[in-house]
N, C-alpha and C positions, 0 to 999 in steps of 0.2 A: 817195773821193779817190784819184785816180789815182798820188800820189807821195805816200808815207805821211810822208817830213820835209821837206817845202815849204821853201825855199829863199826867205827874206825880204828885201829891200832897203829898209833904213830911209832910206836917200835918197829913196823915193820917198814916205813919209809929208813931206816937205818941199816936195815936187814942185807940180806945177798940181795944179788940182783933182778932173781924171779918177784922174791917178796918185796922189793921196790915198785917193780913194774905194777904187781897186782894188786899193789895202795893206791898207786897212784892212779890205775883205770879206776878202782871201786871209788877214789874221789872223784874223778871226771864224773861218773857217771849219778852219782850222787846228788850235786851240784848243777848237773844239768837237769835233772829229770825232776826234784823235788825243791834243792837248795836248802836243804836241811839234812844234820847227819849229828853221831855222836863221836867223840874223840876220849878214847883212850890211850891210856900211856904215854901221857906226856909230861908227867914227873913231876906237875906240881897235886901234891899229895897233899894239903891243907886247909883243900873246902869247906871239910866240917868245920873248923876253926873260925874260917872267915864266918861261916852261918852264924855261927854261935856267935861270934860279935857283932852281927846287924840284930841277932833277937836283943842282945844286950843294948844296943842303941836305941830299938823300940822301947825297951822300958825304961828309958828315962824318963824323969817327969817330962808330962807335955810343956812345960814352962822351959826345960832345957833343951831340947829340940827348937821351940819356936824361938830362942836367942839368935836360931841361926837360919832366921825367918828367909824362904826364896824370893819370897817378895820385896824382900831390901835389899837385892842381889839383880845388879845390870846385867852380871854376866849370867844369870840363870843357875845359879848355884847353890845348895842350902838346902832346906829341910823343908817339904811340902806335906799339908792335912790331907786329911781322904778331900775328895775332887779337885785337887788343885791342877792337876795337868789333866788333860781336853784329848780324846782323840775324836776325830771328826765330831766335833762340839759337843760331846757328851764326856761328863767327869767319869776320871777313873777313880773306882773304888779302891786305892791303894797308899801307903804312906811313903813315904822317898827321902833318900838323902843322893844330891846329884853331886857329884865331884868331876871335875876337868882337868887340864894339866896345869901345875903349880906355875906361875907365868908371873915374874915383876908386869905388874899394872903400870898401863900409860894414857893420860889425858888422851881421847878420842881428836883429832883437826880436822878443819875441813877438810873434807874430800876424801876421806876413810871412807873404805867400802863399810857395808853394815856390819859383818860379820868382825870385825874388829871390836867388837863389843864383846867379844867374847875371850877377851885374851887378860888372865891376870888372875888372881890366887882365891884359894877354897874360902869357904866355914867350916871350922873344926869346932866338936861339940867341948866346949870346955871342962864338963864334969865327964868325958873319956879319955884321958889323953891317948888312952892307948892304941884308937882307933887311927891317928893319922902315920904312925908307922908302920902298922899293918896292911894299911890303906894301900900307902906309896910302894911297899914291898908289891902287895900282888899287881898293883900294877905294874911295877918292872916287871916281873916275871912272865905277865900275861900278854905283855908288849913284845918283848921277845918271841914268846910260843905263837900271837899271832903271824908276825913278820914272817916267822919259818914259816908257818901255813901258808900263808900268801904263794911266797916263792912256788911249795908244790902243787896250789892250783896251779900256780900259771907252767908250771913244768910240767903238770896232766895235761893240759889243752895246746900241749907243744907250741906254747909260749915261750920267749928266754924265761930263766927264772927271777931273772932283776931288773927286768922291764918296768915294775910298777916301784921299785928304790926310791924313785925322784921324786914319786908325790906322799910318800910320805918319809921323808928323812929330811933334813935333821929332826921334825917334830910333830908327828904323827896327832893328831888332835881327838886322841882318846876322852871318851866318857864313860866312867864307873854309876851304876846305881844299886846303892842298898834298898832293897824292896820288901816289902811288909803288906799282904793283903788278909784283913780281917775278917771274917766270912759276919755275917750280921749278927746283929743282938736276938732278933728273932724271928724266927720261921715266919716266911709269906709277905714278910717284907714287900715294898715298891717294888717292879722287875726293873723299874728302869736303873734300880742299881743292883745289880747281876755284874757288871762289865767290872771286872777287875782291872784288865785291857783290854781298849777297843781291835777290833780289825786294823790291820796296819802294816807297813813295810817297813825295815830300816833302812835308813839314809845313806849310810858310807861303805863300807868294804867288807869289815866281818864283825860276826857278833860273837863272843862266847858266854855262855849263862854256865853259872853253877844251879841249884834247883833242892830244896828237901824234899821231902819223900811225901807231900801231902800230892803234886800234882797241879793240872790244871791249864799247863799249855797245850794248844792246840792249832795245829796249821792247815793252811787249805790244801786237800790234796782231792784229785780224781774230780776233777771241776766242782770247785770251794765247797767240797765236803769234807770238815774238820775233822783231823784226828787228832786225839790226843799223843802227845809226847812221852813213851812210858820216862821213868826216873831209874835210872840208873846209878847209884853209889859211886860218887867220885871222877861219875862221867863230865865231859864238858858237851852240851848242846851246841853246835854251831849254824848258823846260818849264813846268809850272804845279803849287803847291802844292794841297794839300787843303784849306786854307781859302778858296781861290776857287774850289773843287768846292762845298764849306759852303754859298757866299755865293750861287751860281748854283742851289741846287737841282740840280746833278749837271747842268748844261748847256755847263759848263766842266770839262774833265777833268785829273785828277790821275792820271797813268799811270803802272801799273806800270812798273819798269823795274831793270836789272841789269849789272853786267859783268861777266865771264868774264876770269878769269886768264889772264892771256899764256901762248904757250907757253914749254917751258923753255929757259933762257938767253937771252930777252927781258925788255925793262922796259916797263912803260908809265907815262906821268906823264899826269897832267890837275890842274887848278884848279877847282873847281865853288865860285862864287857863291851863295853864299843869301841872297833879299830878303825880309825880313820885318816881319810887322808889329810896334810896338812892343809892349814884353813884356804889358803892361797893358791892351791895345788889344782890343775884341772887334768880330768880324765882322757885319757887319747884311745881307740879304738887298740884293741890289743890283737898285735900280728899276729893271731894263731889264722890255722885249718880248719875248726872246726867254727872260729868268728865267721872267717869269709863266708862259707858255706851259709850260716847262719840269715835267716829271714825274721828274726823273733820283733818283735814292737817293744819300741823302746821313749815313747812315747805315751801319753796318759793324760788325757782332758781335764780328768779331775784331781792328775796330780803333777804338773808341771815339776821335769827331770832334767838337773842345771848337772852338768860335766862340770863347772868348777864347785869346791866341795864346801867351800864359805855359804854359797847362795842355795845349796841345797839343805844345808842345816840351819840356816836362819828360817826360811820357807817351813822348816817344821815345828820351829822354837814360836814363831808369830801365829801356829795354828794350835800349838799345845798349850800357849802360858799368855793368853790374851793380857789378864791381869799384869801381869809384870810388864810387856810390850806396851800397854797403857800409862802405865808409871812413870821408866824409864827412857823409853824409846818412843813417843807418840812420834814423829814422823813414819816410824815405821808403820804404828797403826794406821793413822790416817792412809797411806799408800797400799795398808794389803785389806782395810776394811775388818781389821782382827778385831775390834771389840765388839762385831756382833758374838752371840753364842750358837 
């Protein structure tokens, strides 16, 4: 591939029928070869707006953020300081507000798998109110735009296009994060806090990031030599989770990927979308031509890859948020050994 993040236009999956066909291979091909691409023209035109209210979240006082501390949050939800989330045991240098889908809360019973710990409603910061209308808006919006994505992957890999319906309808187990990475107070800083985010895969089905124009993602491409992501105005980043690496037999990739701490006296914000399947849902190999053919490895020693999509997101929640897994969940600790660092 000549352009390692192809440049997509969802208008033309709408178009005649040449310019259907030739979205659809430029996604096949996309997907397979890299698992990263950008997506335009898809009509939600409001990015800048949502940036503009995570920088406004960041400047609350720290005392109203931390009301909506993640650490008093079972379900992993709330407001995280710089290192509070761990990828491969090293804090990221970033601040967060995690939001999940708004869900009545219910008393955990025996016998609940673990992933059940995750069903039940936000923190909303009190001195914003205006954030959880805006909040819940783009996630409708983004819940829909991925859905249709979905369908035309699986319609590029002559797939049906509503083969994967079932695992995530009625309630797809979306995660929104408002992201805020500080670049340091001063030059020559510790290196060991450079990691804005660590190396990493995402867990579920598709990702979409919004992004300012400061920069700094970067994914592995041409045997895990990183390129950065240029930024494109209004574009959406997408990538693909490990459970449609799973689904594909590794013909669909799940790419590593990172960002790099701004330099010092720089901010950077981004919104990264997670589509996911529901918590209960397991993945089935997906009937294409291009699966069967497929030989890809889909397996990972050091990072065990669960087809049902509860136990693949608890596995990450237990390696990102010891702290909280400790609090609320010590069996869990005790059985995965999370409170080392």
């Amino acid at each position: 591939m000549t352009d390692p993040f192809p440049v997509l236009d969802l208008r033309d999956a709408a178009g005649s029928e040449e310019a259907r066909a030739g979205f659809l291979h430029r996604l096949r091909v996309a997907v397979h070869e890299i698992g990263f691409f950008q997506l335009v023209g898809h009509g939600v035109e409001d990015a800048d707006d949502m940036l503009d209210l995570a920088r406004r979240f960041f400047a609350l006082p720290e005392a109203d953020r931390l009301a909506m501390n993640i650490l008093d949050s079972p379900l992993f939800r709330g407001y995280s300081e710089l290192g509070r989330e761990r990828t491969r045991g090293v804090p990221d240098q970033r601040r967060q507000l995690d939001i999940g889908p708004e869900q009545p809360s219910r008393p955990l019973t025996p016998g609940d798998p673990p992933y059940r710990c995750l069903i039940g409603s936000n923190q909303w910061p009190g001195a914003m109110p205006e954030l959880r209308p805006a909040v819940e808006s783009w996630i409708a919006r983004l819940t829909d735009l991925s859905h249709r994505l979905l369908r035309l992957l699986l319609e590029s890999l002559d797939a049906p296009a509503g083969f994967l319906d079932d695992v995530v309808d009625p309630d797809p187990q979306i995660h929104l994060k408002l992201l805020h990475y500080p670049g340091p107070e001063q030059p020559g800083e510790d290196r060991d806090y450079d990691q804005g985010t660590g190396i990493h895969n995402d867990l579920g089905l598709l990702t979409l990031l919004v992004q300012d124009g400061t920069g700094g993602l970067q994914v592995a491409v041409d045997n895990d030599r990183f390129a950065e992501v240029p930024v494109i105005p209004g574009a959406f980043v997408v990538n693909l989770g490990e459970l449609l690496e799973v689904a594909t037999r590794g013909y669909l990739r799940a790419t590593k990927h990172r960002v790099i701490r701004p330099a010092p006296g720089v901010d950077r914000y981004s919104i990264p979308f997670f589509y996911n399947p529901r918590l209960d849902a397991t993945m089935q190999p997906l009937p294409s031509p291009y699966v069967a053919d497929s030989g890809g490895v889909v397996a990972d020693a050091d990072n065990p890859l669960f087809a049902l999509y509860g136990d693949n997101v608890m596995k990450g929640l237990v390696r990102s948020f010891p702290e909280i897994v400790a609090r609320h969940h010590p069996a869990l600790a005790a059985a995965a050994g999370s409170t080392r660092s």
